[in-house]
Structure formats: C-alpha cells, structure tokens
C-alpha positions as CSV (number, residue, x, y, z in Angstrom):
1,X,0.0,0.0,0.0
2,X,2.8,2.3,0.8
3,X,4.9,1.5,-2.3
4,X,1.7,2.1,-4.2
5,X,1.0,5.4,-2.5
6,X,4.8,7.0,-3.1
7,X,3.9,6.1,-6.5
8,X,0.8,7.6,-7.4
9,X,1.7,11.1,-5.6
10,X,5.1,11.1,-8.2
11,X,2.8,10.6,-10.7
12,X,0.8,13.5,-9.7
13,X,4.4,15.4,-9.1
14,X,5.0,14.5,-13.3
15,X,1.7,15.7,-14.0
16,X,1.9,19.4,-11.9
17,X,5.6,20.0,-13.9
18,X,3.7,18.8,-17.4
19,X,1.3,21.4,-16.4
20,X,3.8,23.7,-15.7
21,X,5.4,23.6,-19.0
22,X,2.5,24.1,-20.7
23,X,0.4,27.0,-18.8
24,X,0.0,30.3,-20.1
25,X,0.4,32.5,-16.8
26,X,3.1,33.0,-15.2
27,X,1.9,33.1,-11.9
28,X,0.9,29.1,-12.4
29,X,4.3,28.0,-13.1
30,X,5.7,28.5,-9.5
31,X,2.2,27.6,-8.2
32,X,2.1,24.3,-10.4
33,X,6.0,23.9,-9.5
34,X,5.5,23.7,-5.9
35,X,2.7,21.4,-6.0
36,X,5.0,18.9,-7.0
37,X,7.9,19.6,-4.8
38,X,4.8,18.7,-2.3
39,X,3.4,15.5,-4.0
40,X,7.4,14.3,-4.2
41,X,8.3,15.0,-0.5
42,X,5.0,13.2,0.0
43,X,6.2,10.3,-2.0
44,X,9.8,10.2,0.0
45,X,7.6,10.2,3.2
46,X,5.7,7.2,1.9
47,X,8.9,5.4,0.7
48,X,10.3,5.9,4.2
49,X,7.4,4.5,5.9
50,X,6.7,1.2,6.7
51,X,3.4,-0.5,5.5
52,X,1.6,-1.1,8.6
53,X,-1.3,-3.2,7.0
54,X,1.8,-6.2,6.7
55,X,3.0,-6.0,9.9
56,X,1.9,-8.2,12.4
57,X,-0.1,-7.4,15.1
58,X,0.9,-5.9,18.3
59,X,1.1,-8.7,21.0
60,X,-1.3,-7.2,23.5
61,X,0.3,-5.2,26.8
62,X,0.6,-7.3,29.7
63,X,-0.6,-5.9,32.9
64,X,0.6,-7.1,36.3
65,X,-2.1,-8.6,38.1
66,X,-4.3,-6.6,40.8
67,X,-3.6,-6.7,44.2
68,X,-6.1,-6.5,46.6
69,X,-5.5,-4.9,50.2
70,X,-6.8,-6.7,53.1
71,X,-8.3,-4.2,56.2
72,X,-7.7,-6.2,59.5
73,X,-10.8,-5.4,61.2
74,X,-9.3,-3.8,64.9
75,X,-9.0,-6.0,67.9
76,X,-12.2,-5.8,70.0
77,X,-10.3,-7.0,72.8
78,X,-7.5,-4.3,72.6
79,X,-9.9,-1.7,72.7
80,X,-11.3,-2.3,75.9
C-alpha cells in the first residue's frame, strides 16, 4: 500500500511539472511547481514509511495482576 501510495503522488508530481510547462500565466508556473515539490516529498515520506497493513499485530500489553489490600478489622479485645 505504501509502495503504491509513493507512486501515485510522483505521478501526480509529473503531472503538476507537465502542467507547468504548458500553462500560459506566469503566476501558475511557481504555483504548479510547488505542488510537485509537495506530492514528491510526499512520495519520499511514503517510501520511508513502513506499511503497517503487513505488519503483524501488536502482542497485547501485559498488565501485572491486581492486588487486593486486606483491612484487619481492629482488635475488639484491645480496645477495651
């Protein structure tokens, strides 16, 4: 999934510099130009990634078990 990602957002980086070639205001150029400088950092940040949907699962966190305090009910005896 992550392999396919990094390679659609390049071809959508090849697309914005096609555009840019071929538009007819100047203002789009640099617009069009740093669209793709976005899509390709996108695409490094997908090559860089892992794909989590092959990873196995997470073993669940163990917790340590409760422990219960006992009250000692006071000495009846003592007290008198």
């Amino acid at each position: 999934m992550t392999r396919e990602q990094a390679e659609k957002y390049r071809r959508l980086a090849l697309e914005c510099r096609a555009m840019a070639r071929t538009v007819s205001t100047d203002q789009a150029r640099p617009d069009l130009t740093a669209m793709a400088e976005v899509w390709e950092c996108l695409a490094d940040q997908q090559d860089q990634s892992t794909d989590l949907s092959q990873k196995p699962p997470a073993p669940a966190a163990e917790q340590p078990p409760m422990q219960q305090q006992q009250q000692i009910p006071p000495d009846e005896d003592k007290k008198k």
